[in-house]
ROSE-836778 format. One record per residue (C-alpha): residue in one letter; x, y, z; residue number from 0. Coordinates in steps of 0.001 Angstrom, whole numbers. Example, Ala and Ser with C-alpha at 12.3 -4.5 7.8 and 13.67 -1.06 7.14 Angstrom:
<nodes>
NODE aa       x       y       z   i
NODE  a   12300   -4500    7800   0
NODE  s   13670   -1060    7140   1
</nodes>
This chain:
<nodes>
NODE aa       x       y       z   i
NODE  x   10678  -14636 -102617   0
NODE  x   13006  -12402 -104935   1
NODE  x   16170  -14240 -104620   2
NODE  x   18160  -14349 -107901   3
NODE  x   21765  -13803 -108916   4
NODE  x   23526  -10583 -109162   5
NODE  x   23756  -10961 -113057   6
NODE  x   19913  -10381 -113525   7
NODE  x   19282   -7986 -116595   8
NODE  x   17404   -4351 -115718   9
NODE  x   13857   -4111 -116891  10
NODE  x   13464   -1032 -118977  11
NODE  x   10415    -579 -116929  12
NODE  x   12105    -316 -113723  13
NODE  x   12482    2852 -112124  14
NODE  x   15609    4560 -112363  15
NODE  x   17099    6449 -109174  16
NODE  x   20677    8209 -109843  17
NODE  x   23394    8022 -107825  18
NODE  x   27143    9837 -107339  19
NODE  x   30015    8016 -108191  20
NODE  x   33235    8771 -105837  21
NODE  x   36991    7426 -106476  22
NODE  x   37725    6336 -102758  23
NODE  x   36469    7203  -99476  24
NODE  x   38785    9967  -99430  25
NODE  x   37271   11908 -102362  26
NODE  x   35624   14820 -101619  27
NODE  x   33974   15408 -105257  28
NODE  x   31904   12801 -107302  29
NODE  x   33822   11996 -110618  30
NODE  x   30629   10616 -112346  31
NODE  x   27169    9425 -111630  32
NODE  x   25400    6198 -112412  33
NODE  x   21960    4312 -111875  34
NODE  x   21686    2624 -108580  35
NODE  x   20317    -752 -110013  36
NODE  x   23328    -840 -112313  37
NODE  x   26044    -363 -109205  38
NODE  x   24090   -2585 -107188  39
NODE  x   23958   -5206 -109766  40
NODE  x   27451   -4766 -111269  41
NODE  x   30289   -8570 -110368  42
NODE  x   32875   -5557 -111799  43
NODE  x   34124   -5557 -108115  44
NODE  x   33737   -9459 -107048  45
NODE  x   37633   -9520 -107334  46
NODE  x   38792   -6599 -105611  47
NODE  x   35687   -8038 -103135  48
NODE  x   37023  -11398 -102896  49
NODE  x   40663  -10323 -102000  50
NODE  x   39263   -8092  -98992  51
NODE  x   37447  -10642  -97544  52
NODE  x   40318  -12614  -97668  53
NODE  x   43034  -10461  -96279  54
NODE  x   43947  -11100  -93004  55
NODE  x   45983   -7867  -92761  56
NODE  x   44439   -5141  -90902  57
NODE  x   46289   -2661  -92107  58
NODE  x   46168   -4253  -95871  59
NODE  x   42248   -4256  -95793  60
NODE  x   41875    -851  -93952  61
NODE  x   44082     375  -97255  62
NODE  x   41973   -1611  -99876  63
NODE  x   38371    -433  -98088  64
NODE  x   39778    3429  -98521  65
NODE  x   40468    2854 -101655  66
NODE  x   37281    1267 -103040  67
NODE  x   35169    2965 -105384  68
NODE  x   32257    4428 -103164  69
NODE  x   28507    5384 -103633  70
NODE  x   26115    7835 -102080  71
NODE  x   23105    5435 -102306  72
NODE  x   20118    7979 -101358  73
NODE  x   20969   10276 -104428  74
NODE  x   23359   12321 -106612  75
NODE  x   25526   14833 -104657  76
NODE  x   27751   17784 -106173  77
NODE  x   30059   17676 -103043  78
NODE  x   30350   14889  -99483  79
NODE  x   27705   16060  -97449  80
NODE  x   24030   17262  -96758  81
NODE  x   25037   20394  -98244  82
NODE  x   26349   18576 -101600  83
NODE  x   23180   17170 -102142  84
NODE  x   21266   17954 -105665  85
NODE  x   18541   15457 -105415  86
NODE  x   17026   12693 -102897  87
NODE  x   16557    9859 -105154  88
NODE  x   13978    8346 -102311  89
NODE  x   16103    5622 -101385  90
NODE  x   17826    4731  -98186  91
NODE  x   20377    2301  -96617  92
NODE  x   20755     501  -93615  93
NODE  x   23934   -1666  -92393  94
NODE  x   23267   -4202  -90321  95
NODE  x   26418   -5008  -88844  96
NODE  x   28025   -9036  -88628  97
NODE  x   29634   -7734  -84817  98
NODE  x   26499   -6499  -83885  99
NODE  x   24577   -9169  -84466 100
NODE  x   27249  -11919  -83671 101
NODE  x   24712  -14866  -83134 102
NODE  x   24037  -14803  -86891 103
NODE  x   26317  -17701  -88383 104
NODE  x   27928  -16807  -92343 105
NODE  x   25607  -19355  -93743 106
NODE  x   22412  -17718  -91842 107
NODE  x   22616  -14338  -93767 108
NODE  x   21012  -16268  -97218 109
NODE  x   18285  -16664  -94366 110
NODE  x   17962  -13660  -93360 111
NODE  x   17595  -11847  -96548 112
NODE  x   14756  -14341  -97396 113
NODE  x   12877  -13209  -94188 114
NODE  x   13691   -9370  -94350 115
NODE  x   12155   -9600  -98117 116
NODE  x    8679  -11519  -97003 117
NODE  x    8149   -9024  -93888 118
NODE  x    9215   -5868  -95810 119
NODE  x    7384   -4476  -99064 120
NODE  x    9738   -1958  -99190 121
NODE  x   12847   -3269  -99278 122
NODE  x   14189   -3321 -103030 123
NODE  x   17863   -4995 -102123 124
NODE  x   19640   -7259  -99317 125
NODE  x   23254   -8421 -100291 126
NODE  x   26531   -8929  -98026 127
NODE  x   28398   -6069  -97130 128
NODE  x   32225   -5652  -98204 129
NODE  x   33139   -7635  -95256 130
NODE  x   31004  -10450  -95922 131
NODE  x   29900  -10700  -92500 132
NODE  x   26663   -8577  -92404 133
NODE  x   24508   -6670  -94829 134
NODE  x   23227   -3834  -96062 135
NODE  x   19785   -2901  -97069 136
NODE  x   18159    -660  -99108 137
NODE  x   14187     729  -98558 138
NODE  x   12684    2887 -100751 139
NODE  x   10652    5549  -98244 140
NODE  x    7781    7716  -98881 141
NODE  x    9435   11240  -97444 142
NODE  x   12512   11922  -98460 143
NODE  x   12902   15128  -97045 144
NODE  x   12534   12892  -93891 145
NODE  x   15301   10773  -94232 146
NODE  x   16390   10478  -90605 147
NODE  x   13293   10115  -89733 148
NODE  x   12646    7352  -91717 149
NODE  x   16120    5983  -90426 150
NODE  x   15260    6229  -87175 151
NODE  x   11903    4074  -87905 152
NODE  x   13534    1461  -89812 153
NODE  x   16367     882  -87678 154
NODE  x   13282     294  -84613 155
NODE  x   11276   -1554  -86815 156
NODE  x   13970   -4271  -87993 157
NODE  x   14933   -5009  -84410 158
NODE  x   11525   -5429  -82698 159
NODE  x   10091   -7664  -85992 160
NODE  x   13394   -9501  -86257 161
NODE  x   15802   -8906  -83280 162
NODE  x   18563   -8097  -85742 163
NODE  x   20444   -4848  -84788 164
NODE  x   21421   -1906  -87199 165
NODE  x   23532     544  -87175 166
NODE  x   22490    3457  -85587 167
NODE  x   25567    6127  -86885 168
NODE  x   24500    5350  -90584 169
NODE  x   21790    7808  -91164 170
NODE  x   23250   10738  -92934 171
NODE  x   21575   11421  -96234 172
NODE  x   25438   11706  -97673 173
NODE  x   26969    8698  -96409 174
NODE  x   29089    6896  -98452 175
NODE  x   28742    3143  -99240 176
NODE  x   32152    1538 -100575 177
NODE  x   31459   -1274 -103340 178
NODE  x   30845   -4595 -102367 179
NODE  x   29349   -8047 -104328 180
NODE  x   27266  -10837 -103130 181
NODE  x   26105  -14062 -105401 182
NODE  x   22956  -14067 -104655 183
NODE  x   21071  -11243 -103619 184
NODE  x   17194  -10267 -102513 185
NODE  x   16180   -7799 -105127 186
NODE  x   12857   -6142 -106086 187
NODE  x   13085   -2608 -108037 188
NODE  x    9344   -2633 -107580 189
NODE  x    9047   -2268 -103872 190
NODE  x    6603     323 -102211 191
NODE  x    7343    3002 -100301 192
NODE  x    8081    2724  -96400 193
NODE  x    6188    5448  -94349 194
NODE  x    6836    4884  -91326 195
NODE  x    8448    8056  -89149 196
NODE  x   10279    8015  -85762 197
NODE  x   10960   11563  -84345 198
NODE  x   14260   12454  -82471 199
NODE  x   13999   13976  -78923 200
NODE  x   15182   16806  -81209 201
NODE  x   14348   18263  -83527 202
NODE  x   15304   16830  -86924 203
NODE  x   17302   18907  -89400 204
NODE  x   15093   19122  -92804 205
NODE  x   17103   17531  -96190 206
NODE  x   17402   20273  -97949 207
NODE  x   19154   20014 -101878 208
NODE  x   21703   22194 -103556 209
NODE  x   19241   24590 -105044 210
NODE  x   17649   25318 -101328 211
NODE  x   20440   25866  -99988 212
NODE  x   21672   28441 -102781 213
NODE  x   18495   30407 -101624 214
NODE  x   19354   30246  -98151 215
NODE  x   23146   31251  -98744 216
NODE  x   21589   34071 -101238 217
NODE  x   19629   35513  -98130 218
NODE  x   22073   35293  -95674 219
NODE  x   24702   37367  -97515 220
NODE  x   22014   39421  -98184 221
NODE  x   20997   40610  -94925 222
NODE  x   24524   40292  -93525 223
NODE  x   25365   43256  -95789 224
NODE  x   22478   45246  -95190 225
NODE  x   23342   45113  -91475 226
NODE  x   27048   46139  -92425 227
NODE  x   26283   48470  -94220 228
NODE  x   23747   49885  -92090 229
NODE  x   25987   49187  -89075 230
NODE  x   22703   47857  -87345 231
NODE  x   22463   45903  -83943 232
NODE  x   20265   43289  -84356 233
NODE  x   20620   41555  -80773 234
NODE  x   18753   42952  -77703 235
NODE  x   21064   41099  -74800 236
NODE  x   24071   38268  -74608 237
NODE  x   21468   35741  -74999 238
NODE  x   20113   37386  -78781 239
NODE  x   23821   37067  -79872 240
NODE  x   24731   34075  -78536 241
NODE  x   21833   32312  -80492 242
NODE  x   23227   34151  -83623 243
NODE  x   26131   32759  -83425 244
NODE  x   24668   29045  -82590 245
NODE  x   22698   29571  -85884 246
NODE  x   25481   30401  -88326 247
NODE  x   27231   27465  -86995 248
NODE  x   24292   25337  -87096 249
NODE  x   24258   26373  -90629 250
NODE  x   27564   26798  -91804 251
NODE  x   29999   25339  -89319 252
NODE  x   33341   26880  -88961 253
NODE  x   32937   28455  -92331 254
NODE  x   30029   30839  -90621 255
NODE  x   32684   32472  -88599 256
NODE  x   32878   35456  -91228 257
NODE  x   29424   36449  -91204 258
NODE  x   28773   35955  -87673 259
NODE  x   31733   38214  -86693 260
NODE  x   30454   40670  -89799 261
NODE  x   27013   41037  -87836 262
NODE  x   29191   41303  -84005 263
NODE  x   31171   44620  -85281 264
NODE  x   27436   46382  -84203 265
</nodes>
C-alpha cells in the first residue's frame, strides 16, 4: 500500500515526466511547463480547492472550475490539441466520475484508491478530483503513440476487475486536467508500464508530436504547389475527389479548405 500525504518530498531518483502549464481552461497557449510529480503533489491549490467544493452556486463553481489553473497530464504541448503536442511523456489519465459511479459513498473513495493501487502495477497516482466526489487516475503505459488505445483498455479493464465506471469522452492525448488537492493520496512514481491495447471498430488515429507533424505540413504544401503549378488532375472520378477532400479535413479541419480547393481548380 502507497498511501501517504500529499506533502511527501520527490526522490531525486524518480523519473521526471514534463508537463504544460495553462492559465484557465480557456487558454489556448501553455504559459509555462512543470514536472508532473511536482503539480500532482503541490497543497498550493487546497484553498481555491476547498472553496469549490464548497460552493453551492452553480454558476459560482462553473466560473471558479474555468478559471483554475489547468494541466495537460500526458505531456508538454506548444498549443490545445493533438496537433500542439511536442512530446508524450508516457503517462495517461482516467476520471472516474462520482455520478457515474453513484453507489460509491464520500468516505469509500480512501477505499477505493487502496484497491485500485494493490490490483494495478501501473498506476503511479489516485487522488479526488476537483469536485471531491470521484477521482482521477494516472497509469503510466508502455505505447504512447497508442494512447487511445491504451484508454480504451484501461477504461475496460477497471470496470470488469472493479465494477467502477470511467469516463469514456476523456481520452484525448491533449485534454486538459484543471487543479485539484486531496489529503491523502495513492502514489508510486515507480510504477511499470501498462500494455494492455483495446482497438476501436476504427481505426485509431496515430499520436503524432509537433516535429511529425511539421514534416507532414512540409509535404503537403509541397505537393499542393507542384499540382498548382503544374495545373495537374490528380482524381480519376467524384469518388477520387471526394476522398481528397475527406483527407485534408481529416487532417486539417476547416483550416484544409485552402489546399483542398487549391488541388479542385484542376
Amino acid at each position: 500500500m502507497k498511501m501517504q500525504n500529499v506533502n511527501t518530498n520527490i526522490d531525486g531518483r524518480i523519473p521526471q515526466p514534463f508537463i504544460s502549464v495553462f492559465e484557465n481552461m480557456y487558454a489556448k497557449e501553455p504559459y509555462s511547463k512543470t514536472l508532473l510529480w511536482k503539480w500532482l503533489l503541490t497543497t498550493k491549490f487546497r484553498d481555491e480547492v476547498t472553496e469549490y467544493r464548497t460552493c453551492e452556486n452553480i454558476t459560482s463553481r462553473k466560473y471558479m472550475k474555468g478559471n483554475m489553473r489547468c494541466v495537460t497530464i500526458s505531456g508538454e504541448f506548444s498549443t490545445r490539441g493533438v496537433r500542439g503536442l511536442i512530446k508524450h511523456n508516457g503517462y495517461i489519465c482516467i476520471d472516474i466520475d462520482g455520478e457515474e459511479n453513484s453507489h460509491i459513498r464520500w468516505s469509500e473513495w480512501v477505499l477505493q484508491k487502496i484497491k485500485l493501487g494493490e490490483i494495478y502495477p501501473s498506476l503511479c497516482y489516485a487522488g479526488l478530483s476537483i469536485s471531491g466526489k470521484g477521482l482521477f487516475l494516472i497509469f503510466r503505459i508502455k505505447y504512447p503513440s497508442r494512447h487511445k488505445e491504451h484508454f480504451n483498455a484501461l477504461i475496460a479493464d477497471i470496470k470488469e476487475s472493479t465494477g467502477l465506471i470511467a469516463d469514456n469522452k476523456c481520452g484525448d492525448v491533449g485534454r486538459l486536467r484543471v487543479a485539484s488537492y486531496d489529503d491523502l493520496i495513492y502514489f508510486n512514481p515507480w510504477a511499470t508500464p501498462y500494455g494492455k491495447i483495446k482497438k476501436e471498430l476504427k481505426a485509431p488515429t496515430p499520436i503524432r508530436d509537433a516535429k511529425q507533424m511539421d514534416y507532414t505540413d512540409r509535404k503537403v504544401l509541397e505537393l499542393v504547389r507542384k499540382i498548382a503549378n503544374r495545373r495537374i488532375d490528380i482524381t480519376e472520378s467524384y469518388e477520387d475527389w471526394f476522398r481528397c477532400g475527406q483527407a485534408f479535413a481529416n487532417e486539417y479541419g476547416k483550416e484544409g479548405l485552402g489546399k483542398f480547393h487549391l488541388i479542385s481548380m484542376y
